[in-house]
NUDRENKE-446561 format. One record per residue: x, y, z of N, C-alpha, C in turn; residue in three letters. Coordinates in steps of 0.2 Angstrom, whole numbers, plus 5000, padded with zeros to 4 digits. Example, Ala and Ser with C-alpha at 12.3 -4.5 7.8 and 13.67 -1.06 7.14 Angstrom:
2
506649725039506249785039506649845039ala;506449895035506849955036506450005039ser;
//
This chain:
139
500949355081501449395079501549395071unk;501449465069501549465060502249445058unk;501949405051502749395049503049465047unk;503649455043504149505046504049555038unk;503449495031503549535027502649585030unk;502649555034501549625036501949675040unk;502549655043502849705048503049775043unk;503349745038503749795033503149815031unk;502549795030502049835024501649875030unk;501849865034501449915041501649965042unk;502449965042502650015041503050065035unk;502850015031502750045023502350095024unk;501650105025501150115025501050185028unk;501550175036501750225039502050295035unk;502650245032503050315027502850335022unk;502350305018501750325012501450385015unk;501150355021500450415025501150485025unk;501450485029501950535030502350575024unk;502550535019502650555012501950615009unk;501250575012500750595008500550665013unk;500650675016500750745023501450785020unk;501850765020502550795018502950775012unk;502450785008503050755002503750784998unk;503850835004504550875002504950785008unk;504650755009505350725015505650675010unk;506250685012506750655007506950565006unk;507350535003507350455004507750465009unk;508050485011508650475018508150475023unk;507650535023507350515027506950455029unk;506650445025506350395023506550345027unk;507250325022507650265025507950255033unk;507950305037508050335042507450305046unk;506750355043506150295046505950245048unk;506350195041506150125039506650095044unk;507150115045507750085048507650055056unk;507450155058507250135066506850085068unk;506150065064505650015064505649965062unk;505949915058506049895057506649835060unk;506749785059507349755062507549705055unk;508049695055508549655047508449675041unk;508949665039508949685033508549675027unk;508449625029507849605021507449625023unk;506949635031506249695032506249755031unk;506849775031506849875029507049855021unk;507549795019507449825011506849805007unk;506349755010505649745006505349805007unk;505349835015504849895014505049955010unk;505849965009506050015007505849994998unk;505749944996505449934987504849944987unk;504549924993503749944994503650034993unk;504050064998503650144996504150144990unk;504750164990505050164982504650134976unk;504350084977503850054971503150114969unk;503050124974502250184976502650234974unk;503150264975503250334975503550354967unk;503950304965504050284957503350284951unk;502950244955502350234950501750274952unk;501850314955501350354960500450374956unk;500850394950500450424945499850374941unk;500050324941500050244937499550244944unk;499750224949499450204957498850234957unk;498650294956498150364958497650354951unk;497950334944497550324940497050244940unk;497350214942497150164943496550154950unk;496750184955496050214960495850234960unk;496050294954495350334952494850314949unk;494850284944494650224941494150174942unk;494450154949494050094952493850144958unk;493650174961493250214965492750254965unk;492250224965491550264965491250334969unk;491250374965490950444968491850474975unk;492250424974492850464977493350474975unk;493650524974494150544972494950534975unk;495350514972495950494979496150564983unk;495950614979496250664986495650684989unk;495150654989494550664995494650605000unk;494950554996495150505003495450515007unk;495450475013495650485020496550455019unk;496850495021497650475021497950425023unk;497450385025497650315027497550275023unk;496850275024496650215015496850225009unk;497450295008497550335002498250285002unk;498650265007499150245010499050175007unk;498450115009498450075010498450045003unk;497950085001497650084994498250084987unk;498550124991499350124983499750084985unk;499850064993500349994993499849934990unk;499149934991498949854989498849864984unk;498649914977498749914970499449904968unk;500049944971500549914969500949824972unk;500649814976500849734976500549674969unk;499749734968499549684964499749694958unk;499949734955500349754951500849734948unk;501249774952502149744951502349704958unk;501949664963502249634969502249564966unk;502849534970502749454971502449394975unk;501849454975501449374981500649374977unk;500349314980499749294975499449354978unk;498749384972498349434971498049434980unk;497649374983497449374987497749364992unk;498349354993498749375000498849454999unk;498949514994499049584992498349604994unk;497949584994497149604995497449595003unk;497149535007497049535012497549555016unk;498149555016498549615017498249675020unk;497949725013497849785015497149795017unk;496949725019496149735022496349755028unk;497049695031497149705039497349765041unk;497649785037498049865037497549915039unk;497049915037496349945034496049935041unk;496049865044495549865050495949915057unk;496449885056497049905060497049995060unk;497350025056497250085054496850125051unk;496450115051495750145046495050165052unk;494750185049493950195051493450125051unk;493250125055492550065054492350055047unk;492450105041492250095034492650065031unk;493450075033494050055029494049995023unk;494049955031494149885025493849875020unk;493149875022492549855016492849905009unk;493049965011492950015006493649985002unk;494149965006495149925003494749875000unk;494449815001494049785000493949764994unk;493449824993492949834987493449854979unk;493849904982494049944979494649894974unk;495149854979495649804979495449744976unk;494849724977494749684974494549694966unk;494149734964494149764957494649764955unk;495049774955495849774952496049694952unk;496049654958496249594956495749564950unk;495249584953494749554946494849554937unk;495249634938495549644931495949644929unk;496349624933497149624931497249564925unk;497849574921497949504917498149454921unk;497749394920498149314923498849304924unk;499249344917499949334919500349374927unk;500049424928500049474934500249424941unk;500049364940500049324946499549304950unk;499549274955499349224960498449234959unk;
//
């Protein structure tokens, strides 16, 4: 059974993808989302810093995987991995957990809901970012 902070990024990830299909949907909804799936309060408010972190930095998120991304554009990626890929930049970024728990994280996410190419591609991608990131950044 996943703990209860992969529960929240799982369904983090949900409301990214849905945000990234309908980005007129508003935070109530959102939170509305988070709520029904979710169970306590500190699962729905960790998730709800997670998409609120993405959808704040959004810009910062997209430049930074454009960047690290070979021959792919974020808007030629798949809505999934496009999902996956801006929550595990922004954990590594602004999250507080070690770089490699934020990698492996959005690898499972990636097996789980992605294509057979997923992971490798979260992967590749996720890890060049930990690789650069400053020391101070954490884990």
């Amino acid at each position: 059974m996943p703990s209860s902070r992969s529960r929240g990024r799982e369904i983090a990830i949900q409301a990214l993808y849905r945000l990234d299909l309908n980005p007129d949907t508003t935070a109530e909804e959102i939170d509305r989302f988070l709520a029904a799936r979710l169970r306590g309060n500190a699962t729905v408010g960790f998730a709800r810093r997670l998409v609120g972190g993405v959808r704040e930095r959004l810009k910062e998120l997209d430049a930074a995987l454009d960047s690290r991304s070979e021959r792919w554009r974020v808007s030629r990626m798949a809505a999934t991995d496009r999902a996956i890929l801006r929550l595990g930049i922004h954990e590594l970024l602004h999250g507080d957990v070690p770089g490699p728990v934020a990698v492996n994280e959005a690898i499972e996410l990636a097996k789980r809901y992605g294509t057979e190419a997923s992971a490798t591609f979260v992967a590749g991608i996720l890890g060049r970012v930990l690789a650069e990131r400053p020391a101070a950044a954490g884990g």
